[in-house]
N, C-alpha and C positions, 0 to 999 in steps of 0.2 A: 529380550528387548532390542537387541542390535542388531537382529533377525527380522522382528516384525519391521524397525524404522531401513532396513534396507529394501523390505519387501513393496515398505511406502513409498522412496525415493525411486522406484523400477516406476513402479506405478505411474508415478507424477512425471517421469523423464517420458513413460512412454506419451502420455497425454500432452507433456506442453514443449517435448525435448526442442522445436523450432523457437519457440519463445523464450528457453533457457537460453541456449545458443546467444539469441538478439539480444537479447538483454545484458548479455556476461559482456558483448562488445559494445554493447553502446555503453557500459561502464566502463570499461578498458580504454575507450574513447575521449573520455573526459578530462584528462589528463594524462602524459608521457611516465607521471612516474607509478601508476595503479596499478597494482599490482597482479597479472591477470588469471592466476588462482585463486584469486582471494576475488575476483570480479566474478569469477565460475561459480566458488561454495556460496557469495552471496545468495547470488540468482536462483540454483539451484535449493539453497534455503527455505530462499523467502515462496517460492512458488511451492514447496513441500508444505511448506506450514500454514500457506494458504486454502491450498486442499484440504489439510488436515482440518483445520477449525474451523470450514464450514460444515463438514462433518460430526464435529463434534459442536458446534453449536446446535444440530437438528435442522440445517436450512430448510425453509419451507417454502418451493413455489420459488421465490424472488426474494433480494433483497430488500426491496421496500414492504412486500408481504410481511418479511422477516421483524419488518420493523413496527410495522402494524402488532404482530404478535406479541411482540414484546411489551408495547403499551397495555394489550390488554391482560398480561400474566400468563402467558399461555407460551413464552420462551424467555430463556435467562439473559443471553448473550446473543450478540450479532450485530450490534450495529455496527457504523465505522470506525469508528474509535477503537471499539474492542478489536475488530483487527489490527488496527493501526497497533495497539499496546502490546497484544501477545504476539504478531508477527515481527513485532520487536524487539520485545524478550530473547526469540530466539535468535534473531541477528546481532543482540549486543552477545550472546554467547560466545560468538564469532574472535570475539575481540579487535575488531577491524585495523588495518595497519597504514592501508593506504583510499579506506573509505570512510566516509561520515555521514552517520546516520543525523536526521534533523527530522520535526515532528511537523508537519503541515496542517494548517487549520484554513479554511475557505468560509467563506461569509459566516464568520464565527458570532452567536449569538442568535442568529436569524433561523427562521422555519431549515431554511436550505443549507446549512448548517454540514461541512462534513471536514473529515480529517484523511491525513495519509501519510505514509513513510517518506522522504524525501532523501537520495545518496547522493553526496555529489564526493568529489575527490579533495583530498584537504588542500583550507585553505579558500576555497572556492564558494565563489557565492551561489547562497539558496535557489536564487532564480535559476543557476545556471544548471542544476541539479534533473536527476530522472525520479519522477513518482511511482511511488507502489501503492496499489493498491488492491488489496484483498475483498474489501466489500464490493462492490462497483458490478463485480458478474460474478457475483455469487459466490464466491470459491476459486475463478478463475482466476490467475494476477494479473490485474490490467497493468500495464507503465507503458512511462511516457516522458516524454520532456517536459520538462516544467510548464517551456512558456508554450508548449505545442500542445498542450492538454486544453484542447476546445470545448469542451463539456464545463471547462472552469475556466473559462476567457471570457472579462469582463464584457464584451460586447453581446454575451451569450443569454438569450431572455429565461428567466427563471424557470419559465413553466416550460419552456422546451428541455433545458436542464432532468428536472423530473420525470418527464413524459420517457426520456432515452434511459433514465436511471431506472426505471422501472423495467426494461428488459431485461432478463436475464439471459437470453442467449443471444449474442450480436459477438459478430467480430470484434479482434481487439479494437484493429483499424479498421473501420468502416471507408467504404471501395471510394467516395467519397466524400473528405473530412468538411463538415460544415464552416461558413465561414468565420473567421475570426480574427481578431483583431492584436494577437501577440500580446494582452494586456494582463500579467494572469491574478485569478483572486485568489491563489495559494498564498500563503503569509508565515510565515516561521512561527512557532509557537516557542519562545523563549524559555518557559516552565519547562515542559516535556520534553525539549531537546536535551536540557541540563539531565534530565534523564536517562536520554538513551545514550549520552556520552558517556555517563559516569558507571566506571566498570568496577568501584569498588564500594560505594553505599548504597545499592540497589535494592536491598531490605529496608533500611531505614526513610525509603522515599513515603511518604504519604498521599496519595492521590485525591485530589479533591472531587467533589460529586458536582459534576456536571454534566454537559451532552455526552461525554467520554466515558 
């Protein structure tokens, strides 16, 4: 087992080792006291297990493909949420010391409807925070800054939103980021956070059925 999960983390270093790198710093960035090991196993974490579980959910094509599937019974898991929980799961393993995981929800309720990881350094507010997210390119770990995530900036029109979600292969950063207005629709999801904080009733959570 410590064989194969080393054989995965090669894998995934060779694929996204630039984006590991960025990511570990612009945590390490967020505050003077973060710790910057613990900014590294993050990163390098979240992006292993992001690969992992599109994998093991059977992605097909695309993520909204994916999500089509799933409507019709034809796949189990893969929405964003699902990533959002299990790429979770294994970052509370972590037990973070000098990071805080927080649950992100964007136009919750609605068609447009998505979730994501949010870290920021303790102490620090949500907004100020970097997103993860595993559904978004398939398996790829998109992040981002909170309020710099244009794709979920409220000035952003719906159906352009969709239209870019529906790619599965695009740069993280696209060569030109579309405009935006710094207003972002991420929102803390207070239930789920209490979640991903709590490192000793994690059996006992109940999950309620909804987009998630």
């Amino acid at each position: 087992m410590i064989i194969a999960f080393s054989l995965c983390v090669s894998a995934v270093w060779a694929k996204d080792e630039k984006s590991i790198k960025k990511l570990s710093e612009a945590l390490v960035a967020l505050a003077p006291d973060v710790d910057p090991g613990e900014a590294e196993l993050l990163s390098v974490t979240a992006h292993t297990a992001s690969r992992s579980l599109a994998r093991e959910y059977h992605l097909a094509w695309s993520p909204t493909f994916q999500n089509f599937l799933i409507q019709i019974g034809k796949r189990q898991r893969g929405w964003c949420g699902h990533y959002t929980r299990d790429i979770g799961e294994r970052l509370k393993e972590l037990r973070l010391k000098t990071l805080v995981l927080h649950w992100g929800a964007a136009f919750a309720g609605t068609y447009d409807e998505s979730n994501c990881l949010v870290v920021t350094a303790r102490n620090q507010p949500f907004e100020d925070g970097i997103v993860l997210d595993g559904w978004r390119q398939g398996g790829r770990l998109f992040w981002s800054a909170v309020k710099k995530d244009s794709e979920y900036d409220l000035g952003q029109d719906a159906e352009l939103r969709r239209t870019r979600s529906s790619e599965l292969f695009r740069p993280q950063r696209a060569e030109r980021q579309p405009e935006h207005y710094g207003i972002t629709g991420w929102k803390e999801d207070p239930l789920y956070t209490a979640w991903l904080q709590d490192y000793t009733h994690s059996s006992e959570w109940q999950w309620h059925t909804t987009l998630r």
